[in-house]
C-alpha positions in Angstrom: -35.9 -89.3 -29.0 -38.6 -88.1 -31.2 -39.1 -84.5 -32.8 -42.5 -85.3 -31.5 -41.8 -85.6 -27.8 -39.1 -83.0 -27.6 -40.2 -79.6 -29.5 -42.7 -79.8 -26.7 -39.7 -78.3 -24.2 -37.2 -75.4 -25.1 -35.0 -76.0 -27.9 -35.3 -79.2 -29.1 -35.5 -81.3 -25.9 -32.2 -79.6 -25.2 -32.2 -79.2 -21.3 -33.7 -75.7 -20.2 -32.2 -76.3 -16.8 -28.8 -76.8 -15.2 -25.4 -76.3 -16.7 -25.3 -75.5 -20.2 -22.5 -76.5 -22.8 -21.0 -73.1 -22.6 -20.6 -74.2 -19.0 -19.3 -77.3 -19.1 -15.8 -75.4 -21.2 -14.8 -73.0 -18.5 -15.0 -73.6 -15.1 -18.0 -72.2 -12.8 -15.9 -69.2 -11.4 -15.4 -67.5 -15.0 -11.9 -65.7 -14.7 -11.9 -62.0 -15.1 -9.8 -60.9 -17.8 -7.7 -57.8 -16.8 -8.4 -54.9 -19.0 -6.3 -54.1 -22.4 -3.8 -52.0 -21.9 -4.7 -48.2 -23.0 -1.0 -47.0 -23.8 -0.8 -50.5 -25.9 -4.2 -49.6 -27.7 -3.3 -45.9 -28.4 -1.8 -45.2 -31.8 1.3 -42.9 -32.0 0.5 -40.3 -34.2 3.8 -39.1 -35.4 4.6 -43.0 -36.5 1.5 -42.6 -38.4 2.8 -39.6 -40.4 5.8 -41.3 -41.0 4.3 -43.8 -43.4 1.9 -41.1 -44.8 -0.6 -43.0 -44.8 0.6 -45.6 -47.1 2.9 -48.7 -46.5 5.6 -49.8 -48.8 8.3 -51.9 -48.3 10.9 -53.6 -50.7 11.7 -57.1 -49.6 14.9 -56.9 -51.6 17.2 -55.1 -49.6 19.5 -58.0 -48.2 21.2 -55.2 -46.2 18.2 -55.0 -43.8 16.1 -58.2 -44.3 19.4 -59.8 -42.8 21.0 -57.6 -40.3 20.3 -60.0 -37.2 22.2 -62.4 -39.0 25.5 -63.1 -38.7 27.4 -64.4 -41.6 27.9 -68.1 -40.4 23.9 -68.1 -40.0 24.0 -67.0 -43.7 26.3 -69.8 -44.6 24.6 -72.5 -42.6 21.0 -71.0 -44.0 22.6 -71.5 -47.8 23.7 -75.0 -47.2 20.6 -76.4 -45.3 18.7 -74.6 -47.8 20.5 -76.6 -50.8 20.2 -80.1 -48.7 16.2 -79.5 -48.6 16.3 -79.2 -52.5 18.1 -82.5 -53.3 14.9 -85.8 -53.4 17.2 -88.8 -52.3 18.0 -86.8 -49.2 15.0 -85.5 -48.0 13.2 -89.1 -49.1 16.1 -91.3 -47.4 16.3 -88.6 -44.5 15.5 -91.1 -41.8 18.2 -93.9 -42.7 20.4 -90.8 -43.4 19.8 -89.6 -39.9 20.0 -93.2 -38.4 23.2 -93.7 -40.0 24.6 -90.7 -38.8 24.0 -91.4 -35.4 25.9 -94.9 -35.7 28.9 -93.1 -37.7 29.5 -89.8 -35.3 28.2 -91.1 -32.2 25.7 -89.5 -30.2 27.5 -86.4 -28.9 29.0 -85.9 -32.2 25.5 -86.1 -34.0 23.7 -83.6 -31.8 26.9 -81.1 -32.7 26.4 -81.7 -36.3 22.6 -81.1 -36.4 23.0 -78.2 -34.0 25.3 -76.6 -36.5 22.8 -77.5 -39.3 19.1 -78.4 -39.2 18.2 -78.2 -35.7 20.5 -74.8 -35.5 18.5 -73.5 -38.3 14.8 -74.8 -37.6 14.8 -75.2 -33.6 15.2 -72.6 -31.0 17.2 -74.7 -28.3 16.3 -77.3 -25.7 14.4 -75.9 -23.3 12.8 -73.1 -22.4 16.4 -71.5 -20.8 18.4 -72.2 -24.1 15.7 -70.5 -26.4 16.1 -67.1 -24.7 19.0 -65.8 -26.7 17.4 -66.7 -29.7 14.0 -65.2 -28.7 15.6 -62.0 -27.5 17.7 -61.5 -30.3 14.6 -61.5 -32.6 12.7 -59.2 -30.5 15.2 -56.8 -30.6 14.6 -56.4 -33.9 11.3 -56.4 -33.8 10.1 -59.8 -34.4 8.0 -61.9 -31.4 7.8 -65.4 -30.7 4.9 -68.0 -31.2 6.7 -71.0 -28.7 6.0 -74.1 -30.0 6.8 -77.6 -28.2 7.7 -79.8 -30.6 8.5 -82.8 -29.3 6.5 -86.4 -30.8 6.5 -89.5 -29.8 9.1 -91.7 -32.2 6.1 -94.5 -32.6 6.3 -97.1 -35.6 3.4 -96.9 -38.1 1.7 -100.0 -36.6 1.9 -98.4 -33.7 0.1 -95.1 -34.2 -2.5 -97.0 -36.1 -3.5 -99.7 -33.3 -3.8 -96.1 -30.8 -5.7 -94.7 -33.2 -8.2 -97.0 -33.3 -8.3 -97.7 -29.4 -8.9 -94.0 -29.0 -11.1 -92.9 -31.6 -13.6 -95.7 -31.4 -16.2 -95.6 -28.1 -17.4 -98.8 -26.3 -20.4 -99.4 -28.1 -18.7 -99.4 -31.1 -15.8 -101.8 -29.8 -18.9 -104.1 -28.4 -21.2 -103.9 -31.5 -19.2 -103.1 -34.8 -21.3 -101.7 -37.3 -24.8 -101.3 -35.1 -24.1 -97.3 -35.2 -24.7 -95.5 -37.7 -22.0 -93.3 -38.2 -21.1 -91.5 -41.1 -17.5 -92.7 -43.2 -15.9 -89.7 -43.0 -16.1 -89.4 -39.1 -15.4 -93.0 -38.5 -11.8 -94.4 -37.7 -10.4 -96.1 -40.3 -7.2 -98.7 -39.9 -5.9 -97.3 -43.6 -5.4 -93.5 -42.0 -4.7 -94.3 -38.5 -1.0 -92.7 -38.8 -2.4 -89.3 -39.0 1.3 -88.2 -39.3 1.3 -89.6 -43.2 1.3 -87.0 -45.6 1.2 -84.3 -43.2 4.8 -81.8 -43.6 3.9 -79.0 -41.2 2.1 -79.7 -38.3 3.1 -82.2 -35.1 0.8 -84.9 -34.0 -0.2 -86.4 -31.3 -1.4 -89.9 -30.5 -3.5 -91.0 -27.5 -2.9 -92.8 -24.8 -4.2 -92.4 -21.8 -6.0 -89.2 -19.5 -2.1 -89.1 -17.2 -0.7 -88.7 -20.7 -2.9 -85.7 -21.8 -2.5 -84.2 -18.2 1.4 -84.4 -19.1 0.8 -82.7 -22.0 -1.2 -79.9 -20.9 1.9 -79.7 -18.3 4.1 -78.7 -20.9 1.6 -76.6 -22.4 1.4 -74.8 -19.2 5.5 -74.6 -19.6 5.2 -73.1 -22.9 3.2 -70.5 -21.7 5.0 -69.0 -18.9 7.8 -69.1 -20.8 6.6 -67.2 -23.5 5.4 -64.8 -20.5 8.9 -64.7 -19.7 10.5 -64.0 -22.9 8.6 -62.3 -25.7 6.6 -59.1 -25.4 3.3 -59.9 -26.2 4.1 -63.4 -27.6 1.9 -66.2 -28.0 1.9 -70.5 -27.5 0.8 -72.8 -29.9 -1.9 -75.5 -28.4 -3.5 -78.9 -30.1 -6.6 -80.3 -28.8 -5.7 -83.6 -29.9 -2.6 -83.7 -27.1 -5.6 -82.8 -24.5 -8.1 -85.3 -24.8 -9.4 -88.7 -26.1 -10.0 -87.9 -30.1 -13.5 -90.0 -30.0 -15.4 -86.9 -28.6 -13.7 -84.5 -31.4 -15.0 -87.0 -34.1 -18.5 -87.8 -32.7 -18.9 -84.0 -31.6 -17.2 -82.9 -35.7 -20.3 -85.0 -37.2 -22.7 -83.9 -34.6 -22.3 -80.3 -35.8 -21.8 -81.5 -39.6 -25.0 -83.2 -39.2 -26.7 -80.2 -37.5 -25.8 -77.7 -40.3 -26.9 -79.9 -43.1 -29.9 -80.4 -41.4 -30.5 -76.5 -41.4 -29.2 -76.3 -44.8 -32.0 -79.1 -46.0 -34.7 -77.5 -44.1 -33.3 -74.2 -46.2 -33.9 -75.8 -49.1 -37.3 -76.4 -48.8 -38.1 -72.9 -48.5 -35.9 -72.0 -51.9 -32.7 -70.9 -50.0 -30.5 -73.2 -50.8 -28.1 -71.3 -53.4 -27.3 -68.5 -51.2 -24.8 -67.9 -48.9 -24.5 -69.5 -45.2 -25.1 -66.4 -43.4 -27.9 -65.3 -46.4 -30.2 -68.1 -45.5 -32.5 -67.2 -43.3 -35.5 -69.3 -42.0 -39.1 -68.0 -42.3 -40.6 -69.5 -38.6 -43.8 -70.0 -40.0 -42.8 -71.6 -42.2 -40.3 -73.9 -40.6 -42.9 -74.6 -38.0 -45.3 -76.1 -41.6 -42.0 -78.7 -43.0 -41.1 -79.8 -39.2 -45.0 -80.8 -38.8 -44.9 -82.2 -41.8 -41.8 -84.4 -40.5 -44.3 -85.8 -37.3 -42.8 -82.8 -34.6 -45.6 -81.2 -32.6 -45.3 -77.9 -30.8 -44.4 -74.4 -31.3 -40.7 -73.9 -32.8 -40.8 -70.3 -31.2 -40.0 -71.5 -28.1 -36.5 -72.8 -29.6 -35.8 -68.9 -29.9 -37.2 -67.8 -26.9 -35.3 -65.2 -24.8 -33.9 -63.3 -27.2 -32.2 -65.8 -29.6 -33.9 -64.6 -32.5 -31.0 -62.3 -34.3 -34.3 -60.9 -35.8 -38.1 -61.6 -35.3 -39.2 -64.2 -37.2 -36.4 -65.2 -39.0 -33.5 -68.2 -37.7 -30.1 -68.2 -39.8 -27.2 -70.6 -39.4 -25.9 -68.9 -35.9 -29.4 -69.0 -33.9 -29.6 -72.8 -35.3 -26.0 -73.1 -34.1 -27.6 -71.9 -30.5 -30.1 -75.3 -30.1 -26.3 -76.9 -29.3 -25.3 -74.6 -26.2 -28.1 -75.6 -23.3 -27.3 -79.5 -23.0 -26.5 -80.7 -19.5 -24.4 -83.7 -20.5 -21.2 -84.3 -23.0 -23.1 -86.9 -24.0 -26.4 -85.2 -24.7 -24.6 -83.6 -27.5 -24.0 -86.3 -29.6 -27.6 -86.4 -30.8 -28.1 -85.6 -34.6 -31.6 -84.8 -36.4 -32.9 -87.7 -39.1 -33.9 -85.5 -42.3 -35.9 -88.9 -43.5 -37.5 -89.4 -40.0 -37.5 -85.9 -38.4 -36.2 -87.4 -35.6 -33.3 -86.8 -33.0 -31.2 -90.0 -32.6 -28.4 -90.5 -30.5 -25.5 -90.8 -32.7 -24.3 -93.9 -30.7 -26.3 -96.4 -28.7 -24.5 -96.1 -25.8 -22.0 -93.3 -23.8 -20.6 -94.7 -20.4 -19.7 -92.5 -17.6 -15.8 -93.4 -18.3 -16.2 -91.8 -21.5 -18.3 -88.5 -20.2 -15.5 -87.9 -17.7 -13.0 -88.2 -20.3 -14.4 -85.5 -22.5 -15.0 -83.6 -19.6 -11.2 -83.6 -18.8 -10.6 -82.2 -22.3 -12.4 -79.3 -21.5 -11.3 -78.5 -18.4 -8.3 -78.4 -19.5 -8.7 -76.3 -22.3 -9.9 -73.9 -19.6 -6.8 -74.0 -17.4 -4.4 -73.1 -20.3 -6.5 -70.0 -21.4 -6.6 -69.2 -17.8 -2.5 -68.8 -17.4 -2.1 -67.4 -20.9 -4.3 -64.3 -19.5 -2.3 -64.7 -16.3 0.8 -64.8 -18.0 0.0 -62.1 -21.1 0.3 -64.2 -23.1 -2.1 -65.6 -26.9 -3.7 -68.7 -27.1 -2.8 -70.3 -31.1 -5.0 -73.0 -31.3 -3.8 -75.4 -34.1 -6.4 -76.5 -37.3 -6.7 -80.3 -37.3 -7.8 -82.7 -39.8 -11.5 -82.0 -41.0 -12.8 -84.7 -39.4 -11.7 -83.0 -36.2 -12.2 -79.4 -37.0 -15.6 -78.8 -36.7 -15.2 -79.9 -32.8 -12.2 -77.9 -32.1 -13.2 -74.9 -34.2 -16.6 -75.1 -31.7 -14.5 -75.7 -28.8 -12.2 -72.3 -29.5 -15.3 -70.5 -30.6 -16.5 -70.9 -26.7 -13.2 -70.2 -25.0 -13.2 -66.8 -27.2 -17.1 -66.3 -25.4 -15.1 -66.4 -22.2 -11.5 -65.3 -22.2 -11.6 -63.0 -25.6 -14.1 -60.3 -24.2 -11.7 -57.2 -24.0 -9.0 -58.3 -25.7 -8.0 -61.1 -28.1 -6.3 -63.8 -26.0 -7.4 -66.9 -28.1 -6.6 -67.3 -31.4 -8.3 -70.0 -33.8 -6.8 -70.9 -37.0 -9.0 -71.2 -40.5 -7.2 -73.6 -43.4 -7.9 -71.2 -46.4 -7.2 -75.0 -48.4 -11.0 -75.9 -47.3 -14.0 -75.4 -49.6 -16.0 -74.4 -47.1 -13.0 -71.7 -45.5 -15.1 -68.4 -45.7 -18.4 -69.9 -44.8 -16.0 -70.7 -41.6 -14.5 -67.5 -41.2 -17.7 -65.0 -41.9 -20.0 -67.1 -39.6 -17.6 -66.4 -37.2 -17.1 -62.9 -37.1 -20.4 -62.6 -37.5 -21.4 -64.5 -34.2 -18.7 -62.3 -32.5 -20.3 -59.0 -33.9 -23.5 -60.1 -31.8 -22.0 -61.0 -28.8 -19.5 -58.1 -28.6 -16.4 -60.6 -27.9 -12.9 -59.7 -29.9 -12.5 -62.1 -32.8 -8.9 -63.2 -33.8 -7.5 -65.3 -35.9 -4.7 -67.3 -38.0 -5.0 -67.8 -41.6 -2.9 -70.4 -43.2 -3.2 -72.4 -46.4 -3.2 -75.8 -45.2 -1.2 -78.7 -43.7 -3.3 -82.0 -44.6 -4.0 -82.0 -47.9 -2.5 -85.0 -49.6 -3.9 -86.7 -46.3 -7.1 -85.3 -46.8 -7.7 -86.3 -50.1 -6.8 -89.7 -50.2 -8.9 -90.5 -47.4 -11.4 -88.6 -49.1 -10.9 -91.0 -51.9 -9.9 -94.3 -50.8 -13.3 -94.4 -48.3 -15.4 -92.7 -50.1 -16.9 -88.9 -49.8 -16.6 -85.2 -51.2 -12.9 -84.2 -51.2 -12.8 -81.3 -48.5 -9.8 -79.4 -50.6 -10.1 -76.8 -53.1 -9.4 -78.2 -56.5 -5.8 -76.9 -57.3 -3.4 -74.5 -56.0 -5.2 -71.1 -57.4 -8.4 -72.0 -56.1 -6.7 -71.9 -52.5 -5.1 -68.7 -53.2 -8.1 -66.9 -54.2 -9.7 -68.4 -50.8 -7.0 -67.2 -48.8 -7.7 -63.8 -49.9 -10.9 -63.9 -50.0 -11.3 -64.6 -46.4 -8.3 -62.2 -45.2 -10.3 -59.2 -47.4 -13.2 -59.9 -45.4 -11.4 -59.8 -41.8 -9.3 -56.9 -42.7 -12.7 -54.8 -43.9 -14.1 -56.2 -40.6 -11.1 -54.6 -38.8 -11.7 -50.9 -40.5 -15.4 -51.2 -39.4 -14.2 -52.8 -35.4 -11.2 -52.5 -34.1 -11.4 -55.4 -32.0 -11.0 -57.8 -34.6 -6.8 -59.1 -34.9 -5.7 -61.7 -37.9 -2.3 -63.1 -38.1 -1.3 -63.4 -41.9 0.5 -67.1 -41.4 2.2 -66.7 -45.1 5.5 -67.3 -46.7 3.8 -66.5 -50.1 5.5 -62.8 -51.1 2.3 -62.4 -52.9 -0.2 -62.6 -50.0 2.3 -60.5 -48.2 1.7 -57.8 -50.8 -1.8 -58.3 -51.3 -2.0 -57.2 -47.5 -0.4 -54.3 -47.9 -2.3 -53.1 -50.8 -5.1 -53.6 -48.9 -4.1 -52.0 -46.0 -3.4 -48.9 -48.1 -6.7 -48.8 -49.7 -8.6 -49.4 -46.0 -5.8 -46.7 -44.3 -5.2 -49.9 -41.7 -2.2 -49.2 -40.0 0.9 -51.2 -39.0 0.8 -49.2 -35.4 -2.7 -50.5 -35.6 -1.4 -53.9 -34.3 -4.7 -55.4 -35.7 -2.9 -57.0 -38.7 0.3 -59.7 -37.7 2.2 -61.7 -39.8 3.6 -64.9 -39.0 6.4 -67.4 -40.4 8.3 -70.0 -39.5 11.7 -70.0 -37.7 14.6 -70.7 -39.9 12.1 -69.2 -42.8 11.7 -66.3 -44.9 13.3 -63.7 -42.7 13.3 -61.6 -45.9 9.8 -61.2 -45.5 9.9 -61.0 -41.5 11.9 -58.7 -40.5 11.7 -55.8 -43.3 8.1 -55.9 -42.3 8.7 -55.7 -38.4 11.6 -52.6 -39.7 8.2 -51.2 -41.2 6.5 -51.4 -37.7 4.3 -54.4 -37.8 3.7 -57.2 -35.3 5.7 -60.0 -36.9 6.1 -63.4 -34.7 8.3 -66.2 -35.9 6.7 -69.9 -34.9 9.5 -71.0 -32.0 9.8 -74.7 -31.9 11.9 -76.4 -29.5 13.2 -79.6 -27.9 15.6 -82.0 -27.1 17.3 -82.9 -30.5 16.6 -86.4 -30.4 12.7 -85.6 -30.1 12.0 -83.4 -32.2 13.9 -84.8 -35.3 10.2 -86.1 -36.8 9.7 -82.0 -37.1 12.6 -81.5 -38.5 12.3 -84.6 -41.2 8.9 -82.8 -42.0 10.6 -78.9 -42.2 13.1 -80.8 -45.1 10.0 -82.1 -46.8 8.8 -78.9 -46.4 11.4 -77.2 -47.8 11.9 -78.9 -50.6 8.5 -78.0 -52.3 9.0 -74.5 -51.2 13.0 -73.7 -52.5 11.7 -75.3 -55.5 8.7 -73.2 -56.2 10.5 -69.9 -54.8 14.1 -69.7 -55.5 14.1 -65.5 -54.0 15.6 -66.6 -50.4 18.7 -68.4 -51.6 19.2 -65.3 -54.2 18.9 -63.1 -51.7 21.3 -64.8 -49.0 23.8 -65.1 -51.7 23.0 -61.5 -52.8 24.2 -60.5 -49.0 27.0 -62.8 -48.4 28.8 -61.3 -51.5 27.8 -57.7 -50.5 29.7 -58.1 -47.3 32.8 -60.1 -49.2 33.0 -56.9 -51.6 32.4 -54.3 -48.4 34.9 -55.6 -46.1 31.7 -57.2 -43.9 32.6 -60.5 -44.3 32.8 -60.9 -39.8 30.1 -59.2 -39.5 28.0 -59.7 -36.2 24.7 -58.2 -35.4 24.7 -55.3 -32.9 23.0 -56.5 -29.5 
C-alpha cells in the first residue's frame, strides 16, 4: 500500500469511516464517570497553615516512623533484613527453600515463612486475611496499592517454548524470516524467560485467551477488594496477563517505526537536534519531501478537522493522530518505508484468529477500568519491557481519553531508567493539556535493566538504559520537576513518587516548598513497597500526604518467585543504604532503655 494510492483519502489511507482505534479500547456505550468528589478536592485551610507553607520532615525519628510496629515486627524486620544481605543465601535461595520444605514439612514451612519473609513482604492469602494488615496501615495514614502476586512456577524451558508460541504470528510460524521485522521487536529463544534478570516486577507467560480471561478475573478481585478496604486505594494491572504478547510487540514497533519516521522527515527540514515536542513540521514543506518520496495528494487533509494543534505546523502528537481512525487491529500494523515512502504491512499476513485475540485484550482492558470507577478505586498500570512499552504506554494513553476525564482513575507508569523517559513523560502531558483529560502517573527507576541490556547486546541494537546509575537519577528528577510544575499550573495532573531513594524523597519536598504544592493538595503521592522503608512512609503520611504501600498477596506457595526476587532485591538495596537497619536498631533499644520493650500499636 503505496504513499501514492493512499494520501489520496484522509490520513494516510487510514479509514475515514467506521470505528476508529480509540473505539476499538472501550466499548461502544462509553461509561460515565461519576463526578470527583468536591469535599475530597477542597483544601482545608487551617492544615494549610499548619505547615506554613513549607514542609519539613525528619526521617530520623524512630519513635514515629515506627509506631505501627510492634516490636516482634521490629525483630522479624532486623533479621529478614540481615538474611537479604548475606550472597550464598539469596543466590542458593531456591534449593534453600526446596530444602526447607522437605526438612519442616509443608505445614511447618508455611509457619516459618509466615513468621519471616512472607510475614514481612506479603499481606496474607487472600483478599479476607489482608484486611488487618491494610487497615492497620490506613489508620495511620498509609493506603494500599493491592497487588496479586501469584506466578506460574514454570521451568526455564518452559517459559521460553510459551514465549515463542505467543509472541510469533502465523505468518511468521509459516514463513520464517519473509517479514521484515525489526531485532529488537522480534522473539528471540535466548530471552524467552522474561523473568531473568528481572528483581521487582511479576511476569506473566501466555497461554491461551481462557487463561487471560482468568486473569482479568482476579484482576477484577483485586479491585473490589481494594474498594472494600482502602480509602481511595488503587490495583496494580499487567497487560501482558491480558492478552497474546504478539500484538504488544508488532503494535511497540509499529509506533517506534512511526515516530522515526516523523523524526527522519524532521530532519530534512533541519529539526532534528531539538526536542520531541520542539519539532514541528512546516506543511509545505512536508507536502515537497513526501512528493519527492512518489506520494501524490494534499497532506492537509491528514489534519483536517481540527487536528492541526496549530495552522500549518504538525509536531509529534498530530503525527501520533494518523494511528487513531483505523477500522481493524490489524490495519495498525502498517509502518511507513523511509527508502520507499511507502506504507507496508509489517507482516504479510493477519488471520481473523489473531484479530479477535487482540480484540479480547482490549476489551478487557476496558472492563477493569470500568469497575475500578465503579468501585473507587485507581488503575496502576505496570511498565513492561521496552519492546512492549510503547504498545501498552499507547494502550493506557487511550483508557485515560475515556475513564480519566474528571478525575484521575488510570495511572501509567514512566521507567525514569529509559533514555528516552522525558520525551515519554512531556509528550504526554502535553497531549492531555489539549484534550482536557487528568493526566497521572507512577514514576519509578526501573525493573529490567540487566535484562534489557543484554538483549540489547547479545542481538544487536542501541542499549535503551541510561549509561550508569547518575544518569538515571538526574532523569528521574528531571521528569518529576516537569510533572510537579505541570501540577502548580493544572491541578488535575496527580504523580505518585514510586521511591525508596531518601534523596528523591527530599528533592520532592524542596520542590514542593519552592512551587507552595501542598501535601492537602493530594496531587503529589508517594509510594513503596510493603515490608520496605516505612521510615520514609509513614513520617510522610504523619506530615499529611497520600502515601500507599504496594500490597502483594497470595497463597505462600505461589508467590514464593516474588519473594525470591524481594531477597534479591534487598540485598542490593541494604547494601547500598544501611539507614533502615540503623534505625530499627536505633528503636528497639529506645524501647529496651524506656521500659517499651511490649509495646503494641494503639488500634
Amino acid at each position: 500500500m503505496s504513499l501514492r494510492k493512499t494520501l489520496t483519502l484522509p490520513c494516510f489511507g487510514l479509514a475515514a469511516r467506521g470505528r476508529s482505534f480509540r473505539s476499538l479500547v472501550t466499548s461502544t456505550h462509553r461509561y460515565h464517570q461519576t463526578k470527583t468528589n468536591t469535599q475530597e478536592e477542597s483544601v482545608n485551610s487551617s492544615e494549610h497553615e499548619s505547615f506554613n507553607n513549607s514542609i519539613s520532615i525528619d526521617f530520623e525519628l524512630t519513635r514515629e516512623a515506627y509506631k505501627s510496629k510492634d516490636t516482634l515486627e521490629l525483630l522479624r524486620s532486623l533479621v529478614v533484613f540481615k538474611l537479604c544481605s548475606y550472597d550464598i543465601l539469596v543466590e542458593k535461595n531456591k534449593e534453600i527453600i526446596d530444602l526447607s520444605r522437605k526438612l519442616l514439612g509443608q505445614k511447618m514451612f508455611e509457619q516459618f515463612m509466615k513468621m519471616t519473609f512472607y510475614g514481612q513482604f506479603v499481606a496474607g492469602e487472600d483478599h479476607q486475611s489482608i484486611r488487618p494488615v491494610v487497615q492497620k496501615n490506613q489508620a495511620y495514614g498509609v493506603g494500599a496499592v493491592l497487588d496479586y502476586s501469584v506466578e506460574e512456577d514454570l521451568s526455564q524451558e518452559e517459559a521460553e517454548r510459551k514465549e515463542m508460541e505467543s509472541c510469533m504470528s502465523t505468518s511468521e510460524k509459516e514463513s520464517p524470516g519473509v517479514d521484515h521485522r525489526e531485532k529488537k521487536f522480534t522473539a528471540h529463544r535466548r530471552f524467552g524467560d522474561r523473568r531473568e534478570g528481572v528483581t521487582s516486577a511479576r511476569t506473566y507467560f501466555y497461554a491461551d485467551e481462557a487463561k487471560c480471561d482468568q486473569h482479568m478475573e482476579t484482576f477484577l478481585n483485586c479491585i473490589k477488594a481494594s474498594g472494600g478496604s482502602s480509602e481511595d486505594g488503587f490495583s496494580a494491572i499487567k497487560m501482558t496477563a491480558l492478552g497474546r504478547p504478539q500484538f504488544l510487540l508488532q503494535f511497540s514497533e509499529v509506533l517506534v517505526k512511526w515516530r522515526r519516521f516523523f523524526s527522519f522527515l524532521a530532519s530534512k527540514q533541519g529539526k532534528d537536534s531539538m526536542e520531541v515536542l520542539e519539532q514541528k513540521l512546516d506543511l509545505e514543506k512536508l507536502q515537497t519531501c513526501l512528493t519527492r518520496l512518489g506520494a501524490e495528494g494534499n497532506i492537509q487533509s491528514c489534519f483536517s478537522d481540527g487536528r492541526l494543534h496549530s495552522s500549518g505546523i504538525v509536531d509529534m502528537l498530530d503525527w501520533n493522530r494518523l494511528m487513531d481512525e483505523r477500522m481493524k487491529i490489524s490495519d495498525l500494523l502498517v509502518v511507513p518505508n523511509l527508502q520507499t515512502g511507502q506504507l507496508e504491512p509489517l507482516l504479510s499476513r493477519f488471520t481473523e484468529e489473531e484479530e479477535r485475540q487482540m480484540k479480547r485484550m482490549l476489551q478487557r482492558l476496558d472492563v477493569l477500568a470500568k469497575h475500578a470507577v465503579e468501585n473507587g478505586v485507581r488503575l496502576m498500570v505496570d511498565a513492561e519491557q521496552t519492546y512492549f512499552q510503547p504498545a501498552i504506554s499507547r494502550l493506557t494513553v487511550e483508557m485515560k481519553r475515556s475513564f480519566n476525564r474528571d478525575k484521575a482513575v488510570v495511572f501509567n507508569t514512566y521507567q525514569c531508567y529509559l533514555k528516552e523517559a522525558f520525551d515519554n513523560v512531556s509528550m504526554d502531558v502535553e497531549l492531555s493539556r489539549r484534550e482536557g483529560w487528568c493526566f497521572a502517573a507512577k514514576l519509578v527507576r526501573g525493573a529490567y535493566m540487566y535484562q534489557e541490556r543484554s538483549r540489547a547486546a547479545e542481538i544487536g541494537y542501541e542499549d535503551p538504559i541510561n549509561p550508569d546509575y547518575e544518569s538515571t537519577n538526574r532523569m528521574y528528577h528531571r521528569c518529576l520537576d516537569y510533572v510537579l510544575e505541570e501540577i502548580q499550573r493544572n491541578k488535575k495532573v496527580n504523580v505518585m513518587v514510586a521511591s525508596h531513594n531518601l534523596d528523591t524523597v527530599k528533592h520532592t519536598l524542596r520542590r514542593m516548598n519552592e512551587m507552595g504544592l501542598q501535601p492537602t493538595d493530594k496531587k503529589v503521592c508517594f509510594g513503596q513497597l510493603l515490608g520496605m522503608c516505612d521510615q520514609i512512609s509513614f513520617p510522610l503520611a504523619q506530615a499529611g500526604f497520600p502515601v500507599y504501600k504496594y500490597v502483594p498477596y497470595g497463597p505462600v506457595n505461589e508467590v514464593i518467585p516474588y519473594l525470591s526476587r524481594r531477597a534479591q532485591e534487598n540485598r542490593g538495596f541494604m547494601k547500598g543504604v544501611q539507614m533502615e537497619r540503623e534505625l530499627l536498631w536505633k528503636e528497639l533499644m529506645r524501647r529496651l532503655s524506656s521500659g517499651q520493650i511490649l509495646y503494641t500499636p494503639p488500634v
